[in-house]
N, C-alpha and C positions, 0 to 999 in steps of 0.2 A: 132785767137781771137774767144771766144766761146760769143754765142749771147743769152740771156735765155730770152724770153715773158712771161710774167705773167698775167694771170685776174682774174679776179671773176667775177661771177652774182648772182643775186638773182631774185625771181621774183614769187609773188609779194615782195617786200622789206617792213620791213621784211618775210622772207618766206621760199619757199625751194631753198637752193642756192647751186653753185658748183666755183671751183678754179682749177686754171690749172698753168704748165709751160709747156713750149717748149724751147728746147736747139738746136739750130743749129750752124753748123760748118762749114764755106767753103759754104754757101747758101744751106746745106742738112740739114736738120734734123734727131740728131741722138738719142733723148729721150725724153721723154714727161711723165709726170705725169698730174693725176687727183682726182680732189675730189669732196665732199660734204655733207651738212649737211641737215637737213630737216626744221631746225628753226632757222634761222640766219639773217645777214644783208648784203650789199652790201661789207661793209666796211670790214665785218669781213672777206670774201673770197678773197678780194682783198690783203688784209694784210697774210690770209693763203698761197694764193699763192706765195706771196714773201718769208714768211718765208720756203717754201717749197722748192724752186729755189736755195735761201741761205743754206740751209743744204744739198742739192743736190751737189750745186759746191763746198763747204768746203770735203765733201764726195769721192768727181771725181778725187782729186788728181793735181788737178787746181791749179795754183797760183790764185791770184786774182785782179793781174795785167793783165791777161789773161781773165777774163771775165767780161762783160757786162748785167747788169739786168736791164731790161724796163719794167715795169710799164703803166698805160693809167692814174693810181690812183693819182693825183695830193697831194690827202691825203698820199699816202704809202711812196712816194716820197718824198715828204717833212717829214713826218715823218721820215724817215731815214736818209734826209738827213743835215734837220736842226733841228728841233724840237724835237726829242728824246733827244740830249744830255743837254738840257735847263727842260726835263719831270725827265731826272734822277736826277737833282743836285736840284730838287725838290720835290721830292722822290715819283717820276709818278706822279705828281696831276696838275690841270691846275689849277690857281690861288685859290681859297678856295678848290674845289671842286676834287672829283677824278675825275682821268683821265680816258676817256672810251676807252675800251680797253685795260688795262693798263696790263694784265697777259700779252697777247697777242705782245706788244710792248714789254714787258720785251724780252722777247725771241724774238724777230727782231734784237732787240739790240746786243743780247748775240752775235747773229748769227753770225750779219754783222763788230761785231767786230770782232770776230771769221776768218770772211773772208770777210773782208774793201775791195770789189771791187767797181765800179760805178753802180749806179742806179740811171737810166736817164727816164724821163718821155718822154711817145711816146703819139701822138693824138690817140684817138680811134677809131675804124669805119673808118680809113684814108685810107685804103688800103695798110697799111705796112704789108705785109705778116705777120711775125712772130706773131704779134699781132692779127690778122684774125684769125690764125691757134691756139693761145690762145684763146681766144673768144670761139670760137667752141669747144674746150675741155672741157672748162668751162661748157657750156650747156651741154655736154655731162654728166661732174662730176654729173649737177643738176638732168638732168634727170633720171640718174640710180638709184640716189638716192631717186627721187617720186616714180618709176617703184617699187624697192624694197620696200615701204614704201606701195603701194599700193597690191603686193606679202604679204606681213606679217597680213592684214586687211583681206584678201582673205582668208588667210590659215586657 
């Protein structure tokens, strides 16, 4: 079984944010991606990270009976897991109004139909490794991304 953590941060929200996954296998960790944006939201790296995870394990040659996606985002999770297919057949909008996010969840969508594994909400800050070890990547995606943003004003 392949185990993939996902996060985001942001900070200040909105601000400059970062997104990560970590995939482990057997209790090792055998890849990890990272990102970030300079002008974003909590929600929005939290939701990148998962779409990222997802195109990752459709990618790896994984069934998707074989892998597990965890989340801390109680939004991402529900969203994928109940709320998306109730956002499509309403063509993304939440009652009058557009749906926020709604590019964004299209492609979650595409994704995880693409590859229907589980995505199971984990607590945050709990001390489940994988999630810790996301978390941190995350800050990492954010920071490179100020570092460089503050490199580009410099030059």
């Amino acid at each position: 079984m392949i185990h993939i953590y996902t996060d985001g941060a942001c900070e200040p929200n909105p601000g400059v944010g970062g997104w990560a996954f970590v995939v482990i296998e057997s209790g090792i960790e055998i890849n990890n991606r990272n990102g970030g944006c300079l002008s974003t939201t909590n929600n929005l790296m939290e939701m990148t990270g998962v779409l990222a995870a997802l195109e990752y394990a459709a990618l790896s040659g994984l069934e998707a009976s074989e892998a597990v996606i965890y989340s801390d985002s109680q939004y991402c999770v529900k969203g994928c897991n109940e709320w998306r297919h109730g956002w499509a057949k309403k063509g993304w909008t939440r009652g009058k109004s557009a749906l926020a996010n709604a590019e964004l969840w299209q492609a979650i969508a595409a994704a995880h139909d693409a590859f229907p594994c589980k995505i199971i909400w984990v607590r945050g800050h709990s001390g489940v490794p994988g999630n810790e070890r996301a978390d941190k990547l995350a800050e990492k995606g954010r920071a490179r991304v100020l570092k460089q943003s503050v490199l580009e004003v410099a030059a």
